[in-house]
SEDOTOR-738968 format. One record per residue (C-alpha): x, y, z. Coordinates in pm, whole numbers, plus 50000, padded with zeros to 5 digits. Layout:
REM SEDOTOR-738968
XYZ...
This chain:
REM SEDOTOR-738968
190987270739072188317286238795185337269138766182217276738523178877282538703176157273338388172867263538525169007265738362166407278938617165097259438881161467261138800159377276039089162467279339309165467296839171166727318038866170067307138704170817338938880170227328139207171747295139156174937308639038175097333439344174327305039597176977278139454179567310139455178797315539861178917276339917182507271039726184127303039868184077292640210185907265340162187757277139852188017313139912190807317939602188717302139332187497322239028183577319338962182657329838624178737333438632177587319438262173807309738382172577295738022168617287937865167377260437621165117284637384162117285737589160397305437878163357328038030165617325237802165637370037720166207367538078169387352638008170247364937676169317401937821172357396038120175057384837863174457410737632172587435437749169887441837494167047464237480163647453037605161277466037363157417465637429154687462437156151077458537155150087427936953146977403836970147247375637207145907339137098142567352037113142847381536913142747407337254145407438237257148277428637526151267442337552154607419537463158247424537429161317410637281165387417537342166987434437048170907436937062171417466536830175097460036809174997429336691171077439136439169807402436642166417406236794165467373537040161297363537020159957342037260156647333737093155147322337456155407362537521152697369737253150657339437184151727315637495149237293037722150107314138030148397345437857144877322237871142577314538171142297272638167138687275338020140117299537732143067274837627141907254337321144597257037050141447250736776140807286936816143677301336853146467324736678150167331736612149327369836491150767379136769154007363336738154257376836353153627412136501156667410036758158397397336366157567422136201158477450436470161967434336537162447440236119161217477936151163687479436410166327469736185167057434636270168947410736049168727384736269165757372636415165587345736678162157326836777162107305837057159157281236998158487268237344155297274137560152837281637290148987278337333148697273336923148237248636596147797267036325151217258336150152437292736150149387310835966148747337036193152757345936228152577354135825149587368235823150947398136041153567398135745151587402635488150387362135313146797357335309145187321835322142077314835118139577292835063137857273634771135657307834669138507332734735137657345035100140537348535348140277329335641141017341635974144337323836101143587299836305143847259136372140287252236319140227269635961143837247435855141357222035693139707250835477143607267635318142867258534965145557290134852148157303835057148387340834880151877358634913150727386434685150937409434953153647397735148156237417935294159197421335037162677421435257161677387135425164067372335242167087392135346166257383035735168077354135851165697333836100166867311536319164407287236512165477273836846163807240536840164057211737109161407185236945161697161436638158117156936629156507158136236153747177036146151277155036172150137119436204150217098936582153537113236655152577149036492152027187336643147907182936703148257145836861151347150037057150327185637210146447192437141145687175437432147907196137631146397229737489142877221137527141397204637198138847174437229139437140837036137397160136775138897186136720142307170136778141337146536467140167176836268143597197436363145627169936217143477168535920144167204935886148157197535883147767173135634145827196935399148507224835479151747202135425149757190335080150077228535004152977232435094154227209534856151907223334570153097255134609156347257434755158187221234653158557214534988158187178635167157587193035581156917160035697160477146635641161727179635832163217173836233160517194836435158167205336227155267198736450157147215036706154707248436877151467235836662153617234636351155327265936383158307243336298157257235735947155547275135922159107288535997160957261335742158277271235446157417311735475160807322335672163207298835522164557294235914167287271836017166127250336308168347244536552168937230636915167737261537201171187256737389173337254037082171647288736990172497302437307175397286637394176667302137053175337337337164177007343937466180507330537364180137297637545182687271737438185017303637433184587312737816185087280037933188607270837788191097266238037188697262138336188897233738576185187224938678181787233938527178797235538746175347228138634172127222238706168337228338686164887212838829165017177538733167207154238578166137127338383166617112938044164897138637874167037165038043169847148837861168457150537527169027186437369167847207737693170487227437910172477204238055172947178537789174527208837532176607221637895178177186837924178797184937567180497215737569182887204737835183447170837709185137182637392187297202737646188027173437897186727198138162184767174038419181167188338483179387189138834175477186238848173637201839112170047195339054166357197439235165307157539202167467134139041165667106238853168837093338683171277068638850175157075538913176567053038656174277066838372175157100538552179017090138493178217075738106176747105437986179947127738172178947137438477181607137338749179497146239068176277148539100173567160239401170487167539430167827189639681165677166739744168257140039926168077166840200165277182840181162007174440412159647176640129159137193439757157457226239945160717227240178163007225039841160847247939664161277273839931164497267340060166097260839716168887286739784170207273840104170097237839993171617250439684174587272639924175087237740148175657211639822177747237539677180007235939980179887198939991181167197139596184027220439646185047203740011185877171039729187737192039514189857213439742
């Protein structure tokens, strides 16, 4: 018996780490033989170098950039130097975790930071740059991530503006005069998990202002600011962002990405899955094991699990889901091609208990599953 272990994190409780090494425990007591290939797996956002750092051993490297407040912090990124791929998670430079509640307010705030980590990865000798969008504490489409790279935006008399969301309104000329020449022999990669456009009632400042801190006001003037930006964007580059998948995705780093790095953007787990060799490591195997947090809908729309099970579907292997809370019922389960399915919180006394005890519920469902397929 060989079966896959490829979970996401349980947020708050376990690593994909720790999951893997409690459903090994759980399915060799009853199946002592089995093989257990460890393949723990990220969607693009928060913890995903984690991941990408234990399949391929990269090199953590540490810069000081400005944070979404223009402050010095110190960030870092995974380069792979065998392979000239560096992995950016912009959340490490200009995410809402690096701001106190009362700081977060993504009017005034930056993606310099992010365009730093860029432009270090490049020094470095990377080829290949991967940015993981999730997380982010910014809308300013991208501005401050070029201006680290050299592009200057200016207003009606001439005078650079200082990147951020409240001063998208004011971009009359985005100057690339000054930008940094080998951009264009990078290839960027985006991992993106929302369709959202740029802007509008579905767009980057409506969707996601609220959720990083900007009043109605400011809100309205943010998405004003898109507008103005995707009207240059046209002007100066030919290029339509609002008909792009995602471009309002991280404050419109999305369409920023699309216009100044010419970056594909593409599904987190498809980027990772391709990475680490997935589709490859799990030929021949007879189960797959899953899991993460919660599963819902939205779980099976692009994140972890949904590119896991579509992996193993065009492989007939039949996929197990071991999750925190379960919010789905067992014939959608069973549409969407889940074979068994469990979940913490049917045995746990309450979330604290399966926040704290995630491992051992994790060990006990693990021996459950593999008691049905010995």
């Amino acid at each position: 018996m060989k079966i896959v272990l490829a979970p996401d994190k349980f947020k708050g409780s376990l690593t994909g780490l720790q999951f893997c090494n409690a459903v090994e425990e759980g399915i060799k007591e009853v199946l002592p033989k089995a093989e257990i290939i460890k393949m723990p797996l990220a969607d693009g956002g928060d913890g995903t170098i984690d991941i990408l750092d234990y399949h391929l051993q990269g090199k953590r490297v540490k810069v000081k950039v400005n944070d979404p407040l223009f402050r010095d912090i110190e960030a870092s990124y995974l380069y792979m130097e065998s392979i000239q791929t560096a992995f950016i998670e912009m959340a490490e430079a200009s995410g809402m975790h690096l701001l106190k509640k009362e700081e977060q307010n993504c009017f005034n705030t930056t993606t310099l930071g992010t365009g730093e980590l860029i432009l270090d990865a490049i020094h470095k000798g990377a080829k290949t740059i991967i940015l993981g969008i999730g997380g982010s504490a910014t809308n300013d489409c991208g501005m401050g991530m070029v201006t680290a790279l050299g592009y200057k935006f200016e207003d009606a008399h001439g005078k650079e503006l200082q990147p951020i969301g409240k001063n998208l309104s004011k971009v009359k000329l985005i100057n690339s005069s000054s930008a940094v020449g080998y951009l264009e022999s990078i290839e960027f990669k985006v991992a993106c998990d929302v369709t959202n456009p740029l802007y509008g009632k579905n767009g980057a400042a409506h969707v996601y202002g609220p959720q990083k801190g900007a009043s109605g006001d400011e809100i309205e003037q943010l998405d004003k600011g898109l507008r103005n930006m995707a009207s240059i964007f046209k002007k100066q580059f030919n290029i339509d962002v609002q008909n792009i998948k995602g471009a309002g995705a991280a404050g419109g780093m999305g369409a920023g990405t699309f216009v100044f790095l010419n970056a594909e953007l593409k599904s987190g787990i498809d980027l990772v899955k391709d990475l680490v060799g997935f589709d490859t490591k799990i030929k021949g195997v007879d189960w797959v094991v899953t899991g993460e947090g919660k599963l819902d809908l939205q779980t099976l729309s692009g994140k972890t699990i949904d590119g896991v099970i579509t992996s193993a579907k065009k492989q007939n292997i039949p996929v197990a889901t071991l999750c925190g809370s379960i919010s789905l019922s067992k014939t959608d389960a069973e549409k969407f091609g889940i074979s068994y399915i469990d979940a913490v919180m049917e045995q746990a006394k309450s979330l604290d208990d399966a926040l704290q005890n995630g491992y051992d519920y994790v060990k006990k469902m693990a021996v459950k599953f593999a008691e049905t397929i010995a």
